[in-house]
N, C-alpha and C positions, 0 to 999 in steps of 0.2 A: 504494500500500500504506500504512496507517496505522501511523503510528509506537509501538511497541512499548508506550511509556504509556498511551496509549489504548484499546488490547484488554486489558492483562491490569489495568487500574485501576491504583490504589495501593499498592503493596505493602512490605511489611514482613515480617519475618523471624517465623514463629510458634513460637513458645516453650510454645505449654498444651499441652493433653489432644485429644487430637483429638474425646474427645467432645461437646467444646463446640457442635462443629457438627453433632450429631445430638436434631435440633429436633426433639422428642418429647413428649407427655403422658404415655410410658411408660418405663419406669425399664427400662435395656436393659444387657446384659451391658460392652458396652463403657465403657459407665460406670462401672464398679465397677473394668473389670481393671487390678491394679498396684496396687489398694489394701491387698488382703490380704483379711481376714473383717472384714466391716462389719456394727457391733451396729444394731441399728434399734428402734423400738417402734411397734406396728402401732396407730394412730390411727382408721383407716375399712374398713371390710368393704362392696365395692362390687357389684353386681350389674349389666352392661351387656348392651345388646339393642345388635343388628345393627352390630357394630363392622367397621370398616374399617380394612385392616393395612395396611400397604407393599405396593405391589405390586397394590394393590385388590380382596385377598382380601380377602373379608366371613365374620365367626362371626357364627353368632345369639346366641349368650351366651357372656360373660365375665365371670369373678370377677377382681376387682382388690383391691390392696391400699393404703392409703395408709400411709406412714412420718413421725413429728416430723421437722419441718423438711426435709421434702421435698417438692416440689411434684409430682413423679411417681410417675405407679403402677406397681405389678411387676403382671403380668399372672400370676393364679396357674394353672399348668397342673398335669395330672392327680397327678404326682410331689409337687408342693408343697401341694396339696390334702392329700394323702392322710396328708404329712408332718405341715403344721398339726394336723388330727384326732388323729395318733398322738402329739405334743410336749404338745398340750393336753386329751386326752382330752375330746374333745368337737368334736361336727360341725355345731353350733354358733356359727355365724361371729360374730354378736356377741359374744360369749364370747371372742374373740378381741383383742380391742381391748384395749388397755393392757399386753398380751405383748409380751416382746420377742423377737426372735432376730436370729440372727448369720445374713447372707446372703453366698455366695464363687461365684466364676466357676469351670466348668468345661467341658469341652465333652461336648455332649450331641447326640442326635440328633437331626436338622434335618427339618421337617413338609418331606415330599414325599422324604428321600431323604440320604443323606448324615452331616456331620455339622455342627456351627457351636458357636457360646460359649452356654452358657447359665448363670441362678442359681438356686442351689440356695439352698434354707430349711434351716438345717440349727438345732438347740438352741442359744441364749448360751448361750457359756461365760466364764468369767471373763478377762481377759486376761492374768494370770497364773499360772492354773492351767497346772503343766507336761503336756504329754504322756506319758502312761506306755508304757512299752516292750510290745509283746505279751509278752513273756518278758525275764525278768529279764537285765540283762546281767551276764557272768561276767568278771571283773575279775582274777579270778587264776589262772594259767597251771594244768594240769593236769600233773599226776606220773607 
C-alpha cells in the first residue's frame, strides 16, 4: 500500500473561495455568492455558435457578456435578456456597452428540472441609497 503522501500529494490547509477551483470562461453563480450585489460595466456584447456546457450539453447560440476587469463571461439567459432590453430601452446589444448594472445570486430554476444558484441582472443602484419600506413604518403606538 502507498504511503499516504503519495496518493493525496501535498497538502495544505485551504483558506479561499472554493470558486477558485471552478476553471471556467464563464462567470458562474458561485462566484459571486457571499459577495453581496456586484456593480459591473458591460465592456462586450458576445454572440457564440455551438457552445459546449459541463456535462457536454451543446447550444447552438449564446449571448454573453463581458465585465471591466473581468476575464469571464455571464452567459445571458432569456430572464436577463429580457431585463437588459427593459433597464436600457433598447434591444440593441451594442447599445449596451459602457452600462453598468448590479449582478446578485439567487436561486432559480435548473435547465432539465429542479432548482440551482443563479445571476440575476438587476438596475445599479447607488451603494448608498437606503431601501425604502413598502409602507411607511409607524413609530408611535396607537390610542
Amino acid at each position: 500500500m502507498a504511503d499516504e503522501s503519495e496518493t493525496l500529494g501535498d497538502m495544505t490547509p485551504f483558506t479561499g473561495r472554493s470558486s477558485e477551483f471552478h476553471d471556467s470562461v464563464w462567470l458562474a453563480a458561485e462566484d459571486l455568492v457571499g459577495l453581496g450585489n456586484v456593480h459591473v460595466e458591460i465592456t462586450e456584447v458576445m454572440n457564440h455558435r455551438n457552445v459546449v456546457f459541463q456535462g457536454g450539453r451543446t447550444v447552438p447560440r449564446v449571448l454573453s457578456l463581458q465585465f471591466k476587469g473581468d476575464s469571464r463571461r455571464l452567459v445571458v439567459n432569456n430572464t436577463n435578456r429580457k431585463t437588459l432590453v427593459w433597464l436600457f430601452r433598447t434591444n440593441k446589444a451594442p447599445e449596451w456597452i459602457g452600462k453598468r448594472v448590479t449582478l446578485f445570486v439567487t436561486e432559480v430554476p435548473a435547465v432539465g428540472g429542479g432548482k440551482t444558484l443563479g445571476i440575476i441582472v438587476r438596475r445599479e443602484l447607488p451603494n448608498q441609497q437606503p431601501v425604502r419600506p413598502v409602507r411607511p413604518v409607524r413609530t408611535e403606538r396607537r390610542k
